[in-house]
N, C-alpha and C positions, 0 to 999 in steps of 0.2 A: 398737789396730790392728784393722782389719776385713779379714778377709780374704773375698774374692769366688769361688764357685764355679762351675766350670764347667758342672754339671749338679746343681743344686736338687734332683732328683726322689732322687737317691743317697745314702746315709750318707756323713761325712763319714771321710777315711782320714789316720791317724795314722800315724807310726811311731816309738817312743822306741827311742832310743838310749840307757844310761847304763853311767858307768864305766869310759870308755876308758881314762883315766890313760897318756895319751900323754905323752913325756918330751917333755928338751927338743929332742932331736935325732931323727930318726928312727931307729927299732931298738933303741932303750935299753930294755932287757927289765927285767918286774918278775916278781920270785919267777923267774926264768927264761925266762920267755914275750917274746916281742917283740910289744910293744902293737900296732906299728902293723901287722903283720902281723895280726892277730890281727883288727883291726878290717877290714879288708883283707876277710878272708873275710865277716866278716859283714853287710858293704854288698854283697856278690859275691851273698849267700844274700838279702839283701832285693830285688836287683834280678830274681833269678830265680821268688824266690816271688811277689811283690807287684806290682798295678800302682801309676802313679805315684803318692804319697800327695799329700795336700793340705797336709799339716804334718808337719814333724819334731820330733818334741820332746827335747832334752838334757837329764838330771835327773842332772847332778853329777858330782866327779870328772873330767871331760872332762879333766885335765889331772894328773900325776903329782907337779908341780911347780912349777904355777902360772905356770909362765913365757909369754910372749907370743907367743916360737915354736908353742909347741904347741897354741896355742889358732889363729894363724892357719892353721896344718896341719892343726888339726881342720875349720874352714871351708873347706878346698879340697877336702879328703877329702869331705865330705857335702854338697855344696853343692848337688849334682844329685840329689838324693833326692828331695827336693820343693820345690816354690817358695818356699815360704816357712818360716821354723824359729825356736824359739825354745829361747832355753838360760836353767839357772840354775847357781850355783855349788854345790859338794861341800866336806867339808872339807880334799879337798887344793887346791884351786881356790885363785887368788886373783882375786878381784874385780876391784882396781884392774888387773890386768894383763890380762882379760878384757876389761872396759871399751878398755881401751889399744888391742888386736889389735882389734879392735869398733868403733869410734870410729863414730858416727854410723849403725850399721846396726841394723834392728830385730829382730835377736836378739836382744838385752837387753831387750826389751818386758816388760811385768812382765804385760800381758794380749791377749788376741786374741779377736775374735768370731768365729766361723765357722759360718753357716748357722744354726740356732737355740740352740748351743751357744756357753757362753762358755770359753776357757781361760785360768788363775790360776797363776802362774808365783810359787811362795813362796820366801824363804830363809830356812833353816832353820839355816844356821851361824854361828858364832861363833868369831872371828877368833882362831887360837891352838887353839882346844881340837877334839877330834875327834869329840865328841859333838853332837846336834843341842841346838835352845833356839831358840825365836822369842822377837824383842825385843817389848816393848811396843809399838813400832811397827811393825813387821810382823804383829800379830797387828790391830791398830790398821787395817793398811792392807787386811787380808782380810774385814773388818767392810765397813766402806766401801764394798768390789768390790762385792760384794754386797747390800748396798743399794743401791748405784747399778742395778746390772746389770738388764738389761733381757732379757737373754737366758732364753729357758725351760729350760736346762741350764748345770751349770755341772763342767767337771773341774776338779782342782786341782791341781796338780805341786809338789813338794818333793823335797829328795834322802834324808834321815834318814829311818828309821819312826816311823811314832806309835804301832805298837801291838807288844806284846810278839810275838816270833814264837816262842821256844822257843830260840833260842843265846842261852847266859849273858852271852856275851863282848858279844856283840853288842847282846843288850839293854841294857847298859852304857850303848849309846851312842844308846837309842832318846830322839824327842825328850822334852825334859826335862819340858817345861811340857802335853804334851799334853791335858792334859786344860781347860786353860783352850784350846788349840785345838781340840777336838770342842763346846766349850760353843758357840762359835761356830760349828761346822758343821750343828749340832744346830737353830741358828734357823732354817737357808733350806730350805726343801721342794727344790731347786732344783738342791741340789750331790748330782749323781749317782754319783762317783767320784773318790778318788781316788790317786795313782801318784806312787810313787819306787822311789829306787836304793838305795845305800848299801852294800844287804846282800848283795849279789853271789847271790840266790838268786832264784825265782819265788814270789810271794804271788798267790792273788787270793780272797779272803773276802767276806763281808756284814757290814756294822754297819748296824743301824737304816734299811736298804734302800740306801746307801751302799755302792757298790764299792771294795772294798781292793786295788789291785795294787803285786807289786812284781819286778821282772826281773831277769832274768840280767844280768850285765855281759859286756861284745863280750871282755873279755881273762879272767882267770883267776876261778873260782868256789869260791865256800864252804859247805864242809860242811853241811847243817841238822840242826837238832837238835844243835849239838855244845859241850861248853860252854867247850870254849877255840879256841883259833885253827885249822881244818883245812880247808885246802884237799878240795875236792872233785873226782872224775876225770870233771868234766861239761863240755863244751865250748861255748865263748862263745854267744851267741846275742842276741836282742831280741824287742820286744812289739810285735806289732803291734793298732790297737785301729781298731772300726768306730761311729761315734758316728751315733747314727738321730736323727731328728725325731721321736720320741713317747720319748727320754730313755733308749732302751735301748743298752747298749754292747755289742757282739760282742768280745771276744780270744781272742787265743793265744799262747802265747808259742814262737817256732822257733830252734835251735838248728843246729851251724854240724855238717855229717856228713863222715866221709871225708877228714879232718882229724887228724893226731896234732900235737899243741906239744908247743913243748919246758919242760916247767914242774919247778920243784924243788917236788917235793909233800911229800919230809921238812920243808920249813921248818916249825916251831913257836911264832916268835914274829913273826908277821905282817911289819909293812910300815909 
């Protein structure tokens, strides 16, 4: 997919979204929170802080339930964000039922050119368990991109982390095989970044000149540093990221203010 920009001379404007875990019905609260409120505010706080973005990006989770309602509810909800958007699944996601609500629209694209920048849209789950792990074909298919790619930058999106962050729990579930995935990020001078979800916390580090982010989720967030399950009393928010023509990436990450949810923060055995 190529996407066409309006003004050339500008970095190019992202905005990720991950981790809605919309039900299947609207209102169906997790840990207490009402998802879709929750994301509510925080299209409310992108529209006020941001101008229009060029791309949206989804990295997982978008769905609580995997159901087909909520994925077409998440489409009508951000539809207006920017022109064009691209999603991938989470381990609560289901696929086939994304695909289903999606039928023929290019969110599902697995990549996007824009401007001199390419975007790599991976899936990092495995159907059943809650941990990440690329198959030999997906690790197979991010080889490839990049070799093909013609683009002088490349981001990469996935929902899992690849790199330890310091919660026990959570590193559990970081992806499994990572390291046969850096041996491949390691060959392309090219791949400048990159971003996922999962961990309901904000990342952004360096590897080997490689930026590491990772974001809030729009509904409830987790502890860091903690080594079992704990909600944190931080409210929802998203990334927004500015991608330049000489390879440098500007972010922030902005959170939702002036806001109290309704969340059960004694829960201690997640979700």
């Amino acid at each position: 997919m190529r996407i066409e920009l309006d003004n050339k001379q500008q970095p190019i404007q992202v905005i990720q979204i991950t981790d809605t875990h919309l039900g299947d019905q609207p209102g169906e609260p997790l840990l207490g929170m009402d998802t879709d409120q929750s994301l509510g505010h925080v299209l409310d706080l992108i529209r006020k802080e941001r101008k229009p973005a060029d791309l949206m990006l989804a990295t997982g989770d978008i769905s609580n339930c995997g159901s087909v309602a909520s994925y077409q509810r998440f489409h009508q909800l951000t539809q207006h964000l920017a022109p064009r958007a691209l999603w991938l699944p989470g381990n609560h996601d289901s696929l086939p039922a994304m695909q289903q609500a999606m039928a023929g629209a290019e969110e599902l694209n697995r990549c996007a050119e824009v401007g001199d920048w390419q975007i790599v849209m991976l899936d990092s789950t495995t159907p059943g368990e809650v941990g990440g792990n690329f198959s030999a074909d997906e690790l197979a298919f991010l080889r490839q991109t990049l070799q093909d790619s013609t683009a002088s930058h490349v981001l990469i999106c996935l929902h899992h982390h690849p790199v330890i962050i310091g919660c026990d729990w959570l590193d559990q579930q970081q992806v499994a095989n990572a390291d046969d995935f850096f041996a491949i990020i390691d060959e392309f001078d090219s791949v400048r970044g990159l971003l996922w979800g999962h961990i309901h916390q904000p990342i952004d580090q360096q590897r080997k000149g490689v930026r590491l982010m990772a974001t809030p989720s729009s509904c409830v967030q987790f502890a860091a540093n903690s080594p079992g399950f704990k909600l944190a009393r931080l409210n929802p928010g998203y990334r927004w990221l500015e991608l330049h023509a000489d390879g440098r990436i500007d972010t922030a990450v902005s959170r939702v203010t002036g806001v109290e949810f309704d969340i059960d923060y004694q829960c201690s055995s997640g979700y």
